[in-house]
C-alpha positions as CSV (number, residue, x, y, z in Angstrom):
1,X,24.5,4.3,9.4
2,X,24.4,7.0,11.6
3,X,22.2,7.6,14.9
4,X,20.6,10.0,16.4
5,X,19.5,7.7,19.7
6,X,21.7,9.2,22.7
7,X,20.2,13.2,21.4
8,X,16.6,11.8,21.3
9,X,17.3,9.5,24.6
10,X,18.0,13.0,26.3
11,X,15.5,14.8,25.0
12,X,12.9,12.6,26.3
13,X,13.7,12.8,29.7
14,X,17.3,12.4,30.1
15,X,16.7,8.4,29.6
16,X,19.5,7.0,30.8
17,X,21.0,3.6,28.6
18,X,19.8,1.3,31.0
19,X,16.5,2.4,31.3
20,X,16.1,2.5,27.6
21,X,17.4,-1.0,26.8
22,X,15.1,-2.2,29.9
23,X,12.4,-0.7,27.7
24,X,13.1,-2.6,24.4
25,X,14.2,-5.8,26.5
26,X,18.1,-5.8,25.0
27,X,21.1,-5.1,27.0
28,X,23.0,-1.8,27.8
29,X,25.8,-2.8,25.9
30,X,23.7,-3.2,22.6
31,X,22.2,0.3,23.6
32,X,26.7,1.3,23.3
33,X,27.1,0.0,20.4
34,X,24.2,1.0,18.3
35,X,25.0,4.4,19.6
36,X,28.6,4.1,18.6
37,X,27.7,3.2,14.9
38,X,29.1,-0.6,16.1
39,X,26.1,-2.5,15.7
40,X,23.2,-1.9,13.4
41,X,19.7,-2.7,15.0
42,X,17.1,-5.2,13.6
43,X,13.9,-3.6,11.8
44,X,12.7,-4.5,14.8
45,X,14.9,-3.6,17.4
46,X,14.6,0.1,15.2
47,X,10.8,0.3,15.5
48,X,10.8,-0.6,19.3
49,X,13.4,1.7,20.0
50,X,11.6,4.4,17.8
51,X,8.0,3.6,19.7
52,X,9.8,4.2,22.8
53,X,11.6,7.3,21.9
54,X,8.2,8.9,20.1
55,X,9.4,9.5,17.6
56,X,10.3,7.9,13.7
57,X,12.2,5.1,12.5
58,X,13.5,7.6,9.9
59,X,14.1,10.5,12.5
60,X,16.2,7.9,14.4
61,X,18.4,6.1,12.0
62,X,20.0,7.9,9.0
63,X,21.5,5.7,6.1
64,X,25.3,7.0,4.9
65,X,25.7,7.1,1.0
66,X,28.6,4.3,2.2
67,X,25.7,2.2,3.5
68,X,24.2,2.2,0.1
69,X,24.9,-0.4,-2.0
């Protein structure tokens, strides 16, 4: 799955990775590693993250044909 967090965390004020996982109540690290492609979020995790960049679950997160089973 790919990502599209870090463009939309500096589009939407230059939200740095702590500030955004002190939004969503996770650590920096998990911020790292969803970002690298290490660590795919929780539907929850995903909509929080979404709500807090304004934006889509959809727009955020983009399935891989890999990912497709």
């Amino acid at each position: 799955m790919k990502t599209k967090l870090r463009r939309f965390r500096f589009d939407r004020g230059e939200l740095s990775q702590q500030q955004l996982a002190d939004k969503v109540g996770i650590s920096r690290q998990t911020i790292i590693s969803i970002e690298k492609g290490d660590y795919a979020p929780s539907v929850k995790l995903a909509l929080l993250l979404a709500e807090k960049l304004e934006t889509t679950v959809e727009q955020l997160f983009i399935l891989e044909e890999k990912d497709r089973v």
